[in-house]
N, C-alpha and C positions, 0 to 999 in steps of 0.2 A: 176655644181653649177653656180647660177647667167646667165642662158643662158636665158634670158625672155630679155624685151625690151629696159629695160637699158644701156647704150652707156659705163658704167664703165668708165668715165672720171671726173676729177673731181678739184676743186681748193677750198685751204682754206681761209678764206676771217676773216678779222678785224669783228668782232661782230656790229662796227657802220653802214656798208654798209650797212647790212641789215634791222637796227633797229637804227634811227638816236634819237632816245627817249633816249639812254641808254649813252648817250656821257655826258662830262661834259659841266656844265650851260653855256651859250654864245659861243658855238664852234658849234653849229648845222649847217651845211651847207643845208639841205634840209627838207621839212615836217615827212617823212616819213623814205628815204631807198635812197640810190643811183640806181635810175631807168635806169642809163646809163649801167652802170655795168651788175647789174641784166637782162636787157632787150640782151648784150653782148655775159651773159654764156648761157643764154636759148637759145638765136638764135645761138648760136654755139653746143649746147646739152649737157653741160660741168655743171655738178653740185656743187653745192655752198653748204661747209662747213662751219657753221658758227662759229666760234670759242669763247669759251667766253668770254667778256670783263672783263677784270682784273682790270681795277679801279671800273666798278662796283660789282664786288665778293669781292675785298678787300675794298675796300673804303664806298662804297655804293652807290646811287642815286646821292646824293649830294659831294660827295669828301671829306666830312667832312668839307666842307667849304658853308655855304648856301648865302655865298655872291660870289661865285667865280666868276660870269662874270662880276662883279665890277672893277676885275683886268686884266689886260692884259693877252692874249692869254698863250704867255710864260711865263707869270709870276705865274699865276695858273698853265699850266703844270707842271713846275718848282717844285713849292709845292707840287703838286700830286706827282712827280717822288720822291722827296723826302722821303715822310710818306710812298711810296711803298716799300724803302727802308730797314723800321722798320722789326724788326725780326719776326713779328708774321704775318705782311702782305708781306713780302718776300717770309717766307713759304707757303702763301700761292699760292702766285701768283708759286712757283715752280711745288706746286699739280696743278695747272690748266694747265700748260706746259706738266706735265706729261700725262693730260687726251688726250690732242692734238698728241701726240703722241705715246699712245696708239692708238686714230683713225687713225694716220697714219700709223701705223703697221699693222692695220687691213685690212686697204685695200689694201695695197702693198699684205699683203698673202693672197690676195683673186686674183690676177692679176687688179687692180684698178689702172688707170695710175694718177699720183697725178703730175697734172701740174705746181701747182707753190702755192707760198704762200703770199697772197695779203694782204699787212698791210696798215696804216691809216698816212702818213708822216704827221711830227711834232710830233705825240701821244709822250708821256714819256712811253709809254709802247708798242704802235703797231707802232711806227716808223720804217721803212726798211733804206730808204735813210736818212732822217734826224729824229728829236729827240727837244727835248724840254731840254735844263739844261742852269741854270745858264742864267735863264731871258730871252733865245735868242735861235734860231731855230739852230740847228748843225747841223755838221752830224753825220751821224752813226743812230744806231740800239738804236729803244727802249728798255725797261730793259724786257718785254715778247717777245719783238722777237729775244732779244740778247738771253734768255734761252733758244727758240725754237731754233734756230741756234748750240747752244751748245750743247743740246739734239742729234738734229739729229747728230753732226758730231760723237756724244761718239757712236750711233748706224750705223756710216760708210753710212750714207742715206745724196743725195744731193738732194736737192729740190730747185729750183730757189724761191727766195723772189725779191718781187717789191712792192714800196710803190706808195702811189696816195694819193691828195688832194681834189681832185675834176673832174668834168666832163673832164675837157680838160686833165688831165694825162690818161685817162679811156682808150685811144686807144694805149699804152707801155703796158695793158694788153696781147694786139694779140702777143708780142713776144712770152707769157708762149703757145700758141698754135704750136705753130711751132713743 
């Protein structure tokens, strides 16, 4: 199975890298898509998971807030991490965890090598290294990549996570190569 011209490698990427439309108002770093990245895993042959954005499934377009880039970066995150919080967007954000790892069960039992898992730092939900709470950039893991983390360990699967900002973090990607 799978013997045609696919390289079976592969990384899961924050939902914004690919689709910078879908991030909350005022936090766009680029028109379109991180071309750095993306331009990265092609020239490397390494396929991009998109994972899905969890303020946009729970929140919406707008984060329930249509003035959000009114306020300061962490200060919207803040509120977004918050209301992610609420129990009905909790849950859901844990079904979206669960669909992620589902796809990574999948291709683990296919022989799929799952290089690493690329989040969005600052996000209040795809942060790796820092995180959005309490008005101010921290560290630590967002509230979706803290689940994804938590997932994996209850299923005994390690997968490197690395987070990124922008162009200039995009080359701490080549470590998940090695």
């Amino acid at each position: 199975m799978f013997t045609d011209g696919r390289r079976r490698r592969v990384i899961f990427a924050a939902h914004c890298f690919l689709n910078q439309n879908s991030i909350s108002d005022g936090t766009a770093v680029y028109p379109a898509s991180f071309k750095g990245l993306i331009s990265l895993m092609t020239e490397n042959e390494i396929g991009i998971v998109q994972m899905p954005c969890p303020e946009l499934m729970c929140l919406g377009l707008d984060r329930g807030n249509p003035n959000g880039a009114d306020s300061p970066v962490t200060v919207e995150n803040t509120r977004i991490r918050r209301a992610m919080l609420e129990k009905d967007k909790y849950a859901r954000l844990e079904q979206l965890a669960d669909s992620v790892i589902f796809q990574i069960l999948e291709y683990r039992k296919h022989g799929f090598e799952i290089l690493g898992i690329v989040g969005a730092n600052r996000s209040p939900n795809c942060g790796v290294e820092t995180t959005s709470d309490n008005n101010e950039e921290v560290a630590g893991k967002g509230l979706f990549m803290a689940l994804l983390a938590k997932k994996l360990s209850a299923h005994g699967i390690t997968i490197p996570m690395t987070g990124i900002k922008s162009d200039e973090d995009i080359p701490k990607i080549k470590d998940l190569f090695k």
